[in-house]
KEBA-599486 format. One record per residue (C-alpha): residue number from 1; residue in three letters; x, y, z. Coordinates in nm, 4 decimals. Layout:
<recs>
<rec pos="NUM" code="ALA" east="X" north="Y" up="Z"/>
...
</recs>
This chain:
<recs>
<rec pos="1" code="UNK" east="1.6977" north="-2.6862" up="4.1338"/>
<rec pos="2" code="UNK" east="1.7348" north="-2.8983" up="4.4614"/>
<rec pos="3" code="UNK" east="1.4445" north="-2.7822" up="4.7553"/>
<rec pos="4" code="UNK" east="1.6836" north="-2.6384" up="4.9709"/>
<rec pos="5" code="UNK" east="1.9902" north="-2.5412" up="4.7683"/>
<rec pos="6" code="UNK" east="1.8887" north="-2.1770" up="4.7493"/>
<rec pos="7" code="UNK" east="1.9398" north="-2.1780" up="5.1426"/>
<rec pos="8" code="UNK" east="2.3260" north="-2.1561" up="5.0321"/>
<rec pos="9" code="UNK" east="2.2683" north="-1.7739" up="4.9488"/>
<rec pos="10" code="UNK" east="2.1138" north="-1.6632" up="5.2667"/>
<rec pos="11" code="UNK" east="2.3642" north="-1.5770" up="5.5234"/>
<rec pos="12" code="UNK" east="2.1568" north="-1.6088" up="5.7719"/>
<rec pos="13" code="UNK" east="2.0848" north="-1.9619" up="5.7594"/>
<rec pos="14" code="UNK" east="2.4587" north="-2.1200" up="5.6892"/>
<rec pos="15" code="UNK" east="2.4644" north="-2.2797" up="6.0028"/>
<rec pos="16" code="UNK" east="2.1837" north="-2.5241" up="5.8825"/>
<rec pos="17" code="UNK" east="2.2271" north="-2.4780" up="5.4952"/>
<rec pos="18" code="UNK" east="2.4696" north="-2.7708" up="5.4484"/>
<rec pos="19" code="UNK" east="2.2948" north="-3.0273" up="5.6789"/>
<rec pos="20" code="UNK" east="1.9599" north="-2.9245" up="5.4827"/>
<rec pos="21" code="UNK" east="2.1379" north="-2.9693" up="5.1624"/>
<rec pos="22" code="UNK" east="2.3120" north="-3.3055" up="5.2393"/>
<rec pos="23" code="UNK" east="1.9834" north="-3.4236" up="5.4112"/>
<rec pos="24" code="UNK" east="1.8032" north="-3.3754" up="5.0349"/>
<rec pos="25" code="UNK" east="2.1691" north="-3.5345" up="4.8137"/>
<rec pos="26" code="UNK" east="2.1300" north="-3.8172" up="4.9826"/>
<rec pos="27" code="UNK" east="1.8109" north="-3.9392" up="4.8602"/>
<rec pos="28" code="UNK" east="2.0424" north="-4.0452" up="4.5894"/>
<rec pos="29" code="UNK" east="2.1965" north="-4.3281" up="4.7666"/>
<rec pos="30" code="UNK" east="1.9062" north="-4.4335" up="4.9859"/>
<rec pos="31" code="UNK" east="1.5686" north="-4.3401" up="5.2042"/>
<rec pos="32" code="UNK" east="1.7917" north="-4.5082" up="5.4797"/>
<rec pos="33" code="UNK" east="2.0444" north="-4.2417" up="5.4533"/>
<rec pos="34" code="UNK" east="1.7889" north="-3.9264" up="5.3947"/>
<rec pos="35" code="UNK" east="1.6131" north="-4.0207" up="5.6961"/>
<rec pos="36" code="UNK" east="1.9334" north="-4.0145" up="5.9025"/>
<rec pos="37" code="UNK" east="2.0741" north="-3.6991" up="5.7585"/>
<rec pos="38" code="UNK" east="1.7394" north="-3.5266" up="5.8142"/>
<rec pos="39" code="UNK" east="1.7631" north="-3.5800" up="6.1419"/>
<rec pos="40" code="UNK" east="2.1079" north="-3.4154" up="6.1616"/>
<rec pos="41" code="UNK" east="1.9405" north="-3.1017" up="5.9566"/>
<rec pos="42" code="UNK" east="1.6277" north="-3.1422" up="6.1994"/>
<rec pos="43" code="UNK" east="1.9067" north="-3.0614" up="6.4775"/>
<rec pos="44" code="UNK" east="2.0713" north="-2.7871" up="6.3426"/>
<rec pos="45" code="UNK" east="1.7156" north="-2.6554" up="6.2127"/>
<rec pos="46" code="UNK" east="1.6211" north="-2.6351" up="6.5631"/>
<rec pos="47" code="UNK" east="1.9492" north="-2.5455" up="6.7375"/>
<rec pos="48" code="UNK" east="1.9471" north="-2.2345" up="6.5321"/>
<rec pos="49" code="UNK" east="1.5630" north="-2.1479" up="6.6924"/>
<rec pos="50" code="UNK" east="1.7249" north="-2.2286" up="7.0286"/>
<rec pos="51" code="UNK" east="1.9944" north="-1.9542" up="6.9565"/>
<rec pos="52" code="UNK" east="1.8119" north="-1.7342" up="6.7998"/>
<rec pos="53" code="UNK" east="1.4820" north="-1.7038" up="7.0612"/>
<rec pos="54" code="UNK" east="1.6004" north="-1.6559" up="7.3926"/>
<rec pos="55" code="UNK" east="1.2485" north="-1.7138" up="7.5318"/>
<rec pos="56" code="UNK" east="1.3189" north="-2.0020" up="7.4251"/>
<rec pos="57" code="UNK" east="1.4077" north="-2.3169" up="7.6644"/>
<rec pos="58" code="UNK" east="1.4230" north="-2.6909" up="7.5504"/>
<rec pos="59" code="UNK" east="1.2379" north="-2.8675" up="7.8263"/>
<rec pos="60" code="UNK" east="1.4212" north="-3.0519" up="8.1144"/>
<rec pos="61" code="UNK" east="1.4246" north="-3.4069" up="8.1966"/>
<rec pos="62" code="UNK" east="1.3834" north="-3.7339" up="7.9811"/>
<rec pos="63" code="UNK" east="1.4907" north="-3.7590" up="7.6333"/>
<rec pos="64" code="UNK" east="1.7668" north="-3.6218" up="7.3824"/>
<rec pos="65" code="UNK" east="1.7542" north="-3.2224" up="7.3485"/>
<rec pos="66" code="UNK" east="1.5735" north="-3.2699" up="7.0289"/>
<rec pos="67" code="UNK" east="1.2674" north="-3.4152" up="7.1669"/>
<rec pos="68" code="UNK" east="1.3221" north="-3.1738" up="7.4584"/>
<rec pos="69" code="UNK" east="1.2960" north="-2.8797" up="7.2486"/>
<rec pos="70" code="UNK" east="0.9987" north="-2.9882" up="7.0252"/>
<rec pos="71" code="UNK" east="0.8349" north="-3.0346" up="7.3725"/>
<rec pos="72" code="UNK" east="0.9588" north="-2.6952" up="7.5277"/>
<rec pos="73" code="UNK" east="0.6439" north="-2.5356" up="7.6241"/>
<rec pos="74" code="UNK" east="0.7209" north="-2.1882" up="7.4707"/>
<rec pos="75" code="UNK" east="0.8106" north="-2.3420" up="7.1452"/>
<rec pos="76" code="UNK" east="0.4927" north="-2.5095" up="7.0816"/>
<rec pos="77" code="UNK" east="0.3143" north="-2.1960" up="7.1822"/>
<rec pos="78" code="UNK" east="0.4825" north="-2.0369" up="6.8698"/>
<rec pos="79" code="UNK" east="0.4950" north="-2.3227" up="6.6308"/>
<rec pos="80" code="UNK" east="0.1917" north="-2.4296" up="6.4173"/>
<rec pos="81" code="UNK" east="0.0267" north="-2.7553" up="6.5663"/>
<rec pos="82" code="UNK" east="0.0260" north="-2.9349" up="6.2392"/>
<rec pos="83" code="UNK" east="0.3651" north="-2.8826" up="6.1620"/>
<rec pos="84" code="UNK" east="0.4956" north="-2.9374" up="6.4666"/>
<rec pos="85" code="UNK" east="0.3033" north="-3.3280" up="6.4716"/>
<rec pos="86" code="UNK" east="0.4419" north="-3.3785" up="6.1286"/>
<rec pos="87" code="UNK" east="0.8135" north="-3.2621" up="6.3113"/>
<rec pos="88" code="UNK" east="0.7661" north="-3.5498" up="6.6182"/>
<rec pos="89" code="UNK" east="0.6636" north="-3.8318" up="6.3555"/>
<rec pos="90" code="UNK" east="1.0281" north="-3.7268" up="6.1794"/>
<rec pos="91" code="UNK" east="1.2035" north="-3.7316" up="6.4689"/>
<rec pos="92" code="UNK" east="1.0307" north="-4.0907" up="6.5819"/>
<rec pos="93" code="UNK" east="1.0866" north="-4.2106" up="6.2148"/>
<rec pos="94" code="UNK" east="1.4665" north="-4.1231" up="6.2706"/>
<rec pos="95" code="UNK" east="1.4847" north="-4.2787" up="6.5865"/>
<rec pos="96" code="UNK" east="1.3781" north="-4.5835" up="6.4686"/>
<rec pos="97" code="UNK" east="1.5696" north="-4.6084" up="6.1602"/>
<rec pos="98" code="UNK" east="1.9077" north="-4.5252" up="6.3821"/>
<rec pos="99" code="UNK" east="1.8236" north="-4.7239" up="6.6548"/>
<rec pos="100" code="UNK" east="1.5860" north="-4.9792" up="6.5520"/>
<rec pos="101" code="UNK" east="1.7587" north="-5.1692" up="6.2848"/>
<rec pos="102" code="UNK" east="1.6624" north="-5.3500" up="6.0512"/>
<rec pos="103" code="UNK" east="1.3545" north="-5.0684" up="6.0457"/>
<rec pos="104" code="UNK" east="1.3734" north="-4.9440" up="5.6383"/>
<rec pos="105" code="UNK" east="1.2173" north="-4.6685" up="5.5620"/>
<rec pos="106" code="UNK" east="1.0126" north="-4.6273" up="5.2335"/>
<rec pos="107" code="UNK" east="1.0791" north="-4.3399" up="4.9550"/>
<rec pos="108" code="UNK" east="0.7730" north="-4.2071" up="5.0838"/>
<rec pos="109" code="UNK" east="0.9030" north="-4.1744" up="5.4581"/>
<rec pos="110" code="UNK" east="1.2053" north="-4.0198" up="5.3452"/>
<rec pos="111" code="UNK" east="1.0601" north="-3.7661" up="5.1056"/>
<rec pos="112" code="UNK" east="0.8091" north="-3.6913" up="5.4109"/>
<rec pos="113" code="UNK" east="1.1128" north="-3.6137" up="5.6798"/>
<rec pos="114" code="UNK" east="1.2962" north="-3.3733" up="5.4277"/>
<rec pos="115" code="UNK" east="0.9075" north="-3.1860" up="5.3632"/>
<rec pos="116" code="UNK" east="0.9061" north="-3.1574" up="5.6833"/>
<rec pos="117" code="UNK" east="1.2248" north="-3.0469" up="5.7850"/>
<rec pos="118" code="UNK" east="1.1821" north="-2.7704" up="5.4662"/>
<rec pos="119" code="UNK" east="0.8230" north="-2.6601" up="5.6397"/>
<rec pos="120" code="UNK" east="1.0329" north="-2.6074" up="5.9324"/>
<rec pos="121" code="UNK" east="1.2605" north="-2.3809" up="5.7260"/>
<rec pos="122" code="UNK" east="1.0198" north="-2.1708" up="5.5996"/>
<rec pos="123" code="UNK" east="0.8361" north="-2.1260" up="5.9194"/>
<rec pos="124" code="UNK" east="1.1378" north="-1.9958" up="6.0808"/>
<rec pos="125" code="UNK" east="1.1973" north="-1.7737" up="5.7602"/>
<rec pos="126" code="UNK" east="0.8660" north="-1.6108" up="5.8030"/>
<rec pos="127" code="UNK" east="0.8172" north="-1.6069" up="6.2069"/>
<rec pos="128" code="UNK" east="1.1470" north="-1.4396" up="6.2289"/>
<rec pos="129" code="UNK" east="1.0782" north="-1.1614" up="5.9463"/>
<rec pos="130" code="UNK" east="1.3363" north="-1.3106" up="5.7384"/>
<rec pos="131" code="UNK" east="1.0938" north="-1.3771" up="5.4293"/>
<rec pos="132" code="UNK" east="1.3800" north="-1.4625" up="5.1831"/>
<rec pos="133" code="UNK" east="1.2431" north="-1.8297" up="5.1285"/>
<rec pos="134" code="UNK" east="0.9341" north="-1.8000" up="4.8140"/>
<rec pos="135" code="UNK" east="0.9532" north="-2.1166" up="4.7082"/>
<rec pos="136" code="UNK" east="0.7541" north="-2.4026" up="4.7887"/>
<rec pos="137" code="UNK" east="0.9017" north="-2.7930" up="4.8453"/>
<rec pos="138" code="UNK" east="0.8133" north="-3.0033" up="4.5464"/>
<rec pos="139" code="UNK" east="0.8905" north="-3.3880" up="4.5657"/>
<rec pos="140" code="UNK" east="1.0104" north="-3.3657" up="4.2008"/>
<rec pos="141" code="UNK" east="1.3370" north="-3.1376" up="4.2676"/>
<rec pos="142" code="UNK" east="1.4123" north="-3.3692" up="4.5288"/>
<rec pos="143" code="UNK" east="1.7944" north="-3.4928" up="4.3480"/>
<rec pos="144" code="UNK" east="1.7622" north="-3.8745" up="4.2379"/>
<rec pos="145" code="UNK" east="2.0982" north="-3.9699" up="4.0672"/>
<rec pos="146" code="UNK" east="2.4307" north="-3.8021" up="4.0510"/>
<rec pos="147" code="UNK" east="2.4657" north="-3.4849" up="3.8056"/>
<rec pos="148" code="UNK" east="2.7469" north="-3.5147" up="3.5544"/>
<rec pos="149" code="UNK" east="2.9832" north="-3.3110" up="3.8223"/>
<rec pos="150" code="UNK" east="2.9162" north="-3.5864" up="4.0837"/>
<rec pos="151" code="UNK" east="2.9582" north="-3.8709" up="3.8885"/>
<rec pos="152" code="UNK" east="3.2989" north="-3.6889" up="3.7729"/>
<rec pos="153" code="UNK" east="3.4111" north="-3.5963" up="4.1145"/>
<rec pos="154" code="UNK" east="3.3321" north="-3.9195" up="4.2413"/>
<rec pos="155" code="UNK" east="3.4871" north="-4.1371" up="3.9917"/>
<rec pos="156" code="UNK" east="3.7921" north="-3.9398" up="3.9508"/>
<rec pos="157" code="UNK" east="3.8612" north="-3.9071" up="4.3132"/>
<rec pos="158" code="UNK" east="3.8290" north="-4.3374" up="4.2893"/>
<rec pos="159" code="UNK" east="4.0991" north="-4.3138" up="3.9849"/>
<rec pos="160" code="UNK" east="4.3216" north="-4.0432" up="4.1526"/>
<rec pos="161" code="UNK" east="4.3002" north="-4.3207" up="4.4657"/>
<rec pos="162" code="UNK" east="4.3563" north="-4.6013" up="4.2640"/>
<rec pos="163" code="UNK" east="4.6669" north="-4.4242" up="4.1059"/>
<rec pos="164" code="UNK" east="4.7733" north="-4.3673" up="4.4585"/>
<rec pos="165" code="UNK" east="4.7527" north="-4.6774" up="4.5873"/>
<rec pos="166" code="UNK" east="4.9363" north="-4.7866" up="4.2289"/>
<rec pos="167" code="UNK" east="5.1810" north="-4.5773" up="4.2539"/>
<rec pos="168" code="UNK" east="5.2600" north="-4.6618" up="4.6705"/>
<rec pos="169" code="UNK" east="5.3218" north="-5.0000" up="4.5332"/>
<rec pos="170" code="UNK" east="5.5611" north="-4.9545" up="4.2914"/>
<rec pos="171" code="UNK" east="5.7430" north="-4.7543" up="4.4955"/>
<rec pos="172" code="UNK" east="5.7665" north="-4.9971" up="4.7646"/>
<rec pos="173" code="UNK" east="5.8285" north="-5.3111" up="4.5332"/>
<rec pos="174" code="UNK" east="6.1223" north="-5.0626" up="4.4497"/>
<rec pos="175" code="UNK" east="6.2563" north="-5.1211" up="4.8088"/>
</recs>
């Protein structure tokens, strides 16, 4: 079972379930693309704080609202110090692969940024008396190659398209 696929049964947490989720499938096709989608499930991680704590206020000024609400003085009161260093090195590691090409990250860096973005999960569980989230992230359920259902899904969507296209042309060689 994927790190973050029981997130899909909490109904509290669907505005961030799929970004989490697609942040952890795509391991399978590259550390490059992890590291990008956890950024977009770092975002909606933290967006749901934002909307969520009212006493909460992303910091004005410089920077993207990301960085501006890691930095936001209340939230850092409130977050764990640790956790919230390991959250700026993923959101500088994402930076830099999305706007510092060629930068590459490593398997390691990539399995890192979705820890991290699950630590953030389960903080938020527990600070906000959720406490559905038990489980613990382990680096072995992180999803490595397609399941029988995605291989199927994926090559017969690539056979339904090639029939398509097939098809398209005969009809228009018919013309």
């Amino acid at each position: 079972m994927a790190n973050f696929s029981m997130l899909e049964n909490i109904p509290e947490y669907r505005s961030f379930a799929k970004a989490c989720i697609d942040a952890e499938n795509s391991f399978k096709t590259s550390p490059d693309n992890c590291v990008k989608t956890s950024r977009t499930a770092l975002e909606s991680v933290m967006n749901w704080i934002y909307n969520r704590d009212k006493n909460l206020i992303p910091e004005s000024g410089e920077g993207g609202l990301l960085y501006r609400q890691l930095t936001g003085k209340n939230f850092q009161k409130i977050i764990d110090q640790n956790l919230l260093r390991r959250l700026q090195w993923t959101r500088k590691i994402c930076n830099d692969v999305i706007h510092v090409p060629p930068k590459v990250p490593t398997d390691q860096q990539a399995k890192n940024c979705l820890e991290n973005v699950f630590d953030l999960v389960k903080w938020l569980d527990r600070y906000y008396g959720i406490n559905r989230i038990s489980k613990s992230f382990d680096r072995d359920d992180i999803p490595t190659e397609d399941t029988l259902l995605d291989s199927a899904l994926k090559y017969g969507a690539a056979a339904l398209g090639g029939a398509a296209v097939l098809g398209l042309a005969i009809l228009a060689n018919k013309k």
